[in-house]
DRENVOTI-112795 format. One line per 8 residues: number of its first residue (from 1); for each residue x, y, z of N, C-alpha, C, O. Coordinates in steps of 0.001 Angstrom, whole numbers. Example, Ala and Ser with C-alpha at 12.3 -4.5 7.8 and 13.67 -1.06 7.14 Angstrom:
1> 13190/-5690/7800/12300/-4500/7800/13200/-3300/7800/14236/-3319/8465  12850/-2250/7080/13670/-1060/7140/12900/30/7870/13409/1138/8039
END
This chain:
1> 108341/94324/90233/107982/95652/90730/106481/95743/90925/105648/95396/90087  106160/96383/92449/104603/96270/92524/104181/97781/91457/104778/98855/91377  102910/97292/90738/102255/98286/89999/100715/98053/90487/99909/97158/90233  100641/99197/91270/98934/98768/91393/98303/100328/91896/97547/100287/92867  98485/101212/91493/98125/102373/91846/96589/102561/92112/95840/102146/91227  96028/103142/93232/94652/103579/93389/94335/103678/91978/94950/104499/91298  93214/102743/91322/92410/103419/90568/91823/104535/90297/91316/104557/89175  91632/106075/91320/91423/107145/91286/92645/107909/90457/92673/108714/89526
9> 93495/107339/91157/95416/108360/90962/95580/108111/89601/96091/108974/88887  95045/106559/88951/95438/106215/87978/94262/107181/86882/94660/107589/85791  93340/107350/87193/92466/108279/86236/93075/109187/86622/94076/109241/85908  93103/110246/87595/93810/111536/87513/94923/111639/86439/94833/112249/85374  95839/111038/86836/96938/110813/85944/96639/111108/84499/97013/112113/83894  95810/109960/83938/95467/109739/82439/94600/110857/82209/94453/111158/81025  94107/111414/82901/92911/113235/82621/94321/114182/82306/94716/114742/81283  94890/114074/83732/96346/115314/83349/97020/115360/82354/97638/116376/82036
17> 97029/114197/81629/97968/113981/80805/97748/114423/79146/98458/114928/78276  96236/113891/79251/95086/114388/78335/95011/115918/78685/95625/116628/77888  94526/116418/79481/94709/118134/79310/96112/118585/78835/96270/119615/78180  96950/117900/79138/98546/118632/78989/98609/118424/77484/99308/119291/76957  98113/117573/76653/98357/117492/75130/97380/118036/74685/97667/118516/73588  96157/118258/75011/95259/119505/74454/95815/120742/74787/96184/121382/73802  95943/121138/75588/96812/122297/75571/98066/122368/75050/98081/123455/74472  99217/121804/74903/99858/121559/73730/99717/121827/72485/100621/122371/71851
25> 98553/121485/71943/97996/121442/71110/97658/122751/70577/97361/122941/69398  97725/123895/71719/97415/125347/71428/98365/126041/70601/98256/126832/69665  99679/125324/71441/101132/125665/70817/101470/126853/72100/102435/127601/71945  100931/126920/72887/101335/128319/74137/102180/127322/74716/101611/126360/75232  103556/127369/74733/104065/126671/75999/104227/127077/77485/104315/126188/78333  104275/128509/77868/103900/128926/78858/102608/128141/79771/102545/127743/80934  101712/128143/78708/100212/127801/78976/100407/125617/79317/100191/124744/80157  100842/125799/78207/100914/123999/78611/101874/124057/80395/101323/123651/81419
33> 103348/124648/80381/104114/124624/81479/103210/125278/82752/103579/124918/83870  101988/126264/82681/101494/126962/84582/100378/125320/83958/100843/124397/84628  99329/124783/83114/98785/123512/83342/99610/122180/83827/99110/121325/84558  100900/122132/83333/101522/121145/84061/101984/121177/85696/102119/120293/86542  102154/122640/85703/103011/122857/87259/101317/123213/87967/101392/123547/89149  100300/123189/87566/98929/123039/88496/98636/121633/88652/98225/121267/89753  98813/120607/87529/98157/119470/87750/99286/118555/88802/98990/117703/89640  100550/119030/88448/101258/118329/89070/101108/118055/90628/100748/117058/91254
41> 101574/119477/91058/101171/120142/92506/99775/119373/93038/99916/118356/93717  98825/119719/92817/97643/118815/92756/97257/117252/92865/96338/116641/93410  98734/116770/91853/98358/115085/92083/99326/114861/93536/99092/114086/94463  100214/115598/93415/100854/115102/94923/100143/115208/96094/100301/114509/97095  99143/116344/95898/98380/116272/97271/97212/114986/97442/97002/114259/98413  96573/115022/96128/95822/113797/95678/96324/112799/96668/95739/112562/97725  97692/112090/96196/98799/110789/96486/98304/110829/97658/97265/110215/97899  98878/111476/98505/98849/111721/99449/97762/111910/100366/97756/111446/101507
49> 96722/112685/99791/95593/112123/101081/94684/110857/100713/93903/110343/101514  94912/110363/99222/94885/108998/98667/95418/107721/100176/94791/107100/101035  96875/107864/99792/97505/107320/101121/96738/107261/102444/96377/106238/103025  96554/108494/102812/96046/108794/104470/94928/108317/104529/94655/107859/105639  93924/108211/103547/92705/107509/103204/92886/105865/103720/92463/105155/104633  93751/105748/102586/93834/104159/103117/94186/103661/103977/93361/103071/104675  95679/103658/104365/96083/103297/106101/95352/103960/107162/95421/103320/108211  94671/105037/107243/93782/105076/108066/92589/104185/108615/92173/103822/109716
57> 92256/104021/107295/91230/102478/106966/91306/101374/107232/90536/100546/107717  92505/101373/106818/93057/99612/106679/93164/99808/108657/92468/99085/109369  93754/100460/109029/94161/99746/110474/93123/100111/111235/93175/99795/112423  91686/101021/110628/90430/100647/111629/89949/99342/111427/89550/98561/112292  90039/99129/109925/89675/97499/109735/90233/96318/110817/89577/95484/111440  91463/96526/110804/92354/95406/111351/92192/95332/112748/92372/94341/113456  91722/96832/113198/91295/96809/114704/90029/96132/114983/89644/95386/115883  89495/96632/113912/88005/96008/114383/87816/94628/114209/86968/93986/114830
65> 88501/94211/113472/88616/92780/113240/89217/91901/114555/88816/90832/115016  90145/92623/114906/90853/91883/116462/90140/92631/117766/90312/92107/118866  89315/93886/117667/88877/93746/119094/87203/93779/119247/86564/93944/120286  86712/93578/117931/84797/93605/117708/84452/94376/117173/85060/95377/117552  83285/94779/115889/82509/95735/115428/81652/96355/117099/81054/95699/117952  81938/97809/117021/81116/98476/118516/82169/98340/119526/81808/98453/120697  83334/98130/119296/84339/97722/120716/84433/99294/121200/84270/100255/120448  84748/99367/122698/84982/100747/122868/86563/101082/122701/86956/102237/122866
73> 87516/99955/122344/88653/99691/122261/88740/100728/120765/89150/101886/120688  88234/99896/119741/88132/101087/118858/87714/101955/118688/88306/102701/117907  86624/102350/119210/85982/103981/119256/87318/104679/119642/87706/105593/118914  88036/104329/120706/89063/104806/121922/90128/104913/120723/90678/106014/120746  90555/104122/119731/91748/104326/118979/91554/105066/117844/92460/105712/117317  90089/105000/117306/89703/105942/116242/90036/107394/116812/90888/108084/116252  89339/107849/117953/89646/108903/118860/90437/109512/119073/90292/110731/119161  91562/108926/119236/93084/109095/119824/94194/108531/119289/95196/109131/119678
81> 94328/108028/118882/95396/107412/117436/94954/107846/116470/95858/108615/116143  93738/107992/115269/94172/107438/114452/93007/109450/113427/93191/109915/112303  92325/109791/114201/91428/110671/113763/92227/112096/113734/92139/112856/114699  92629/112266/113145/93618/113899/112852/94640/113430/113439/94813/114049/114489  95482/112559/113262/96612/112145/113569/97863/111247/113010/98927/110841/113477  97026/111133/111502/97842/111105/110901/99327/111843/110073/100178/111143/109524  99375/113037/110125/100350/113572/109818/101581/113600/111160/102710/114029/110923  101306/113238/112155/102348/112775/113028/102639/111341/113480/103308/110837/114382
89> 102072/111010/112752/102999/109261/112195/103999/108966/111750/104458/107840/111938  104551/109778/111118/105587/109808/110627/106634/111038/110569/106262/112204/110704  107957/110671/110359/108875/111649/110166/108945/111730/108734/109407/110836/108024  108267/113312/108141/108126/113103/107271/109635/113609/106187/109760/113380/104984  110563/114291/107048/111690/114703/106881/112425/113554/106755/113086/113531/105716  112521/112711/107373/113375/111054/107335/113410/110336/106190/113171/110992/105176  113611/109306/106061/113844/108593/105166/113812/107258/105487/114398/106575/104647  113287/106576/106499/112354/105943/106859/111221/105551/107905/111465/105698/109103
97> 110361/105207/107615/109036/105130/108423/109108/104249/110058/108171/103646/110581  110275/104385/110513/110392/103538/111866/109886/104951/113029/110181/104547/114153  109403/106063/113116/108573/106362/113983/106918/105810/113778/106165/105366/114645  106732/105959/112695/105501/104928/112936/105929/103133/113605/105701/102310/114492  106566/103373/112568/106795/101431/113229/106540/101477/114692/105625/100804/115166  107323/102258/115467/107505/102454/116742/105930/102611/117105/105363/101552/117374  105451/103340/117131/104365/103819/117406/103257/102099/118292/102628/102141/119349  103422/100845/117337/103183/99648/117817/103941/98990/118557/103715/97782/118627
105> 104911/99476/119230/105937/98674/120088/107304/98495/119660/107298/98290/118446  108442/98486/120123/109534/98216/120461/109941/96550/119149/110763/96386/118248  109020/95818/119656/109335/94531/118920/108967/94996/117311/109792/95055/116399  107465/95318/117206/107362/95244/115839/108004/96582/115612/107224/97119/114825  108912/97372/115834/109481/98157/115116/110913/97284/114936/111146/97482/113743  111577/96766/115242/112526/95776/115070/112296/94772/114044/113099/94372/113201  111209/94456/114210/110726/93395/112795/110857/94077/111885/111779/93880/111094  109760/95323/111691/109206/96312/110370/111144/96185/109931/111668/95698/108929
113> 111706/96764/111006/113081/96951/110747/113869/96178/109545/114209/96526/108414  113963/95361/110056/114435/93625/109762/113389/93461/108246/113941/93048/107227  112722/93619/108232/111536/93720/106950/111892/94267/105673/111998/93748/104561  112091/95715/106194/113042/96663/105501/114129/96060/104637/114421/95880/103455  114681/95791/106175/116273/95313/105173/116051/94862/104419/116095/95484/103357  115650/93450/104423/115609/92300/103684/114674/92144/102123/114548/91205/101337  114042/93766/102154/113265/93796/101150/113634/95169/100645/113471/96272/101167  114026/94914/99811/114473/96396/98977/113593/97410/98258/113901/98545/97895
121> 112468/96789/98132/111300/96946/97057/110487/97611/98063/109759/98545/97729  110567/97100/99586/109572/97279/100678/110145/98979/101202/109486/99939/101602  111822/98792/100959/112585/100165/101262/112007/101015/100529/111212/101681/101192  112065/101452/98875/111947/102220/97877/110240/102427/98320/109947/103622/98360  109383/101734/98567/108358/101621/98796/108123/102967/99645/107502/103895/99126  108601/103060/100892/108205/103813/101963/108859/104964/101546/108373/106037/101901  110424/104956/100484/110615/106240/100531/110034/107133/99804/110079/108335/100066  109294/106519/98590/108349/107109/98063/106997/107628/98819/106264/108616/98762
129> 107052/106755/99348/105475/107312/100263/106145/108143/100752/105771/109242/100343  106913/108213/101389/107553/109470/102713/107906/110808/101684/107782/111932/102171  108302/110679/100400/108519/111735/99770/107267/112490/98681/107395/113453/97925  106239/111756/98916/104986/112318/98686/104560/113067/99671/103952/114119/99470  104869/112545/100992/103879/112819/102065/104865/114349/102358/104271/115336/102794  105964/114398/102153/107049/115498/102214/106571/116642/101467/106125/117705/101897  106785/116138/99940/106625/117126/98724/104988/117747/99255/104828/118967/99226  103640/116698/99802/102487/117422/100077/102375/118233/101451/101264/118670/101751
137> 103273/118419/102156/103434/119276/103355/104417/120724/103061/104561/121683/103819  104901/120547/101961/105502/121565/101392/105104/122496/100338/105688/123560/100134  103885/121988/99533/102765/122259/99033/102181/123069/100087/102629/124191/100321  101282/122611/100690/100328/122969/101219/100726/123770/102335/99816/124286/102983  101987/123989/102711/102494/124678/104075/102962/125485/103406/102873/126523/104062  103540/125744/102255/104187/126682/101238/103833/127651/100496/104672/128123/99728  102429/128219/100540/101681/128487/100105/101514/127620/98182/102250/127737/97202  100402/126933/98360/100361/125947/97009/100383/127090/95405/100417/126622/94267
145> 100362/128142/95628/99677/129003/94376/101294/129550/93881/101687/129814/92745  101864/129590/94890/103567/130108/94171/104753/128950/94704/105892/129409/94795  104559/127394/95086/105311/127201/96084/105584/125953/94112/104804/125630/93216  107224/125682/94399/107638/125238/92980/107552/123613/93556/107579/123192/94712  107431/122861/92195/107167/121517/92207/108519/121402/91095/108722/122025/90053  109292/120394/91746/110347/120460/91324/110098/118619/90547/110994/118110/89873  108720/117869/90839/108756/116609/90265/107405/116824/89728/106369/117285/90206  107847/116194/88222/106721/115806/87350/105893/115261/87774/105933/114592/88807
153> 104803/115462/86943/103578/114278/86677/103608/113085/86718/102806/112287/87202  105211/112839/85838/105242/111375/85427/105709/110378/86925/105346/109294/87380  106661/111398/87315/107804/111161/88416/106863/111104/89417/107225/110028/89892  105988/111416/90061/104887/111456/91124/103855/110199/90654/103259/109532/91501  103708/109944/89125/103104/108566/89558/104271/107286/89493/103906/106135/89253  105255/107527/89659/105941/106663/89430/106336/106401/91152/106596/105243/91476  106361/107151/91890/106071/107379/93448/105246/106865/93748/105375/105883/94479  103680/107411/93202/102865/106542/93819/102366/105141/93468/101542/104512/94132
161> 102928/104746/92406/102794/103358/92504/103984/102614/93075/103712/101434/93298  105354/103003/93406/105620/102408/94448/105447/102228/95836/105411/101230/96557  105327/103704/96073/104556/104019/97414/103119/103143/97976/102747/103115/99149  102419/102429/96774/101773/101721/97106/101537/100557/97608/100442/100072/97894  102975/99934/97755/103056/98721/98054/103542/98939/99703/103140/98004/100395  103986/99530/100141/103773/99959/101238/102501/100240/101771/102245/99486/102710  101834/100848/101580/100114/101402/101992/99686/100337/102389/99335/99884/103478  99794/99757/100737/98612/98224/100496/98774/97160/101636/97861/96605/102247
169> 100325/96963/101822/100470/96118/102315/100937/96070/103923/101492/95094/104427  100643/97179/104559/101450/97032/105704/100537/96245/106779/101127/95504/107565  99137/96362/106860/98674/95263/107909/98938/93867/107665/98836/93021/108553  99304/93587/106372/99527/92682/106400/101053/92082/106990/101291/90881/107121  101895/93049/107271/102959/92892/108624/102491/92885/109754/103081/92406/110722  101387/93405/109791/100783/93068/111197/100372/92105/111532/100489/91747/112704  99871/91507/110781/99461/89825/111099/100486/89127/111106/100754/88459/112104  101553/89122/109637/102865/88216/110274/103752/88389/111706/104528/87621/112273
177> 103369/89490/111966/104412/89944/113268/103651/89072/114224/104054/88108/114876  102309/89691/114155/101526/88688/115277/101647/87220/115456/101838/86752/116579  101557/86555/114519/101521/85264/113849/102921/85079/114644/102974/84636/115791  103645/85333/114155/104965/84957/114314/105532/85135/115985/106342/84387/116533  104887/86287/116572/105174/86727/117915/104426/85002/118777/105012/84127/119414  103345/85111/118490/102573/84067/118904/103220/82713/118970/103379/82058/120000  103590/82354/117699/104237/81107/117931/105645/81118/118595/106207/80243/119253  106008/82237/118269/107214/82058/119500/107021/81900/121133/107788/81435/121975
185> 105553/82531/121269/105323/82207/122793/104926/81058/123126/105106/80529/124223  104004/80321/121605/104083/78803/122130/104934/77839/122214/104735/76764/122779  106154/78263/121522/107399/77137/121478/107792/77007/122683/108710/76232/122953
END
């Protein structure tokens, strides 16, 4: 099982957890339960623009790496793909991430596909991400101050460290797809 959570998520976490037993500690359980249902609410949005942080990143990296530091290719995709446009990458209602897949073509959404299957870990992966990225659009579209969090603290990092292996790793399907597309055109 991948465990590798943002080092940020992973301090949040261990702070929340620490306030929730000092307050405990008061003996108000009311008071410990509105600190748990604030920190909670809170780390999901965290996760989540945690997430958008990174794959945003990672695939300016990967661009810039395949079309030049200064390309106007990437200015052009920072622009228009990738700059306030992340929340329509995905279906965040679904239950899996093949409108993004799509988003790179026909083939590598067939691979990502095929990827999927064959990796179960890679499945649970995305549905966690997709149900962060869910639970934080329902938050924040819900009004966050009365809108109920129906998953723990614990249960949200247990999301986002699967959810992470997805994040972490998806350019790196991009290169095998490539890799692999390639040598099929040289055979």
């Amino acid at each position: 099982m991948w465990i590798k959570v943002d080092p940020s998520l992973q301090e949040y976490y261990e702070d929340a957890n620490r306030l929730i037993g000092l307050a405990s500690n008061q003996g108000d359980i009311s008071f410990v339960n509105e600190i748990a249902s604030i920190l909670q609410k809170n780390y999901i949005i965290c996760c989540a623009s945690c997430f958008e942080a990174s794959l945003t990143s990672q695939l300016l990296k990967y661009i810039e790496a395949k079309a030049g530091l200064g390309s106007p290719l990437l200015s052009f995709v920072q622009n228009k793909a990738i700059s306030r446009q992340f929340h329509t990458w995905f279906n965040w209602d679904g239950n899996n991430a093949n409108q993004f897949f799509g988003l790179f073509g026909k083939n590598f959404l067939s691979y990502m596909k095929q990827q999927v299957k064959d990796n179960c870990e890679l499945d649970q992966s995305i549905q966690s991400f997709l149900s962060l990225g869910r639970q934080r659009n329902e938050l924040a579209h819900g009004n966050l101050i009365h809108a109920s969090c129906n998953t723990t603290l614990k249960e949200a990092y247990r999301l986002a460290n699967e959810a992470s292996l997805f994040v972490d790793s998806f350019t790196s399907y991009l290169d095998k797809f490539a890799s692999a597309d390639e040598a099929g055109r040289c055979s």
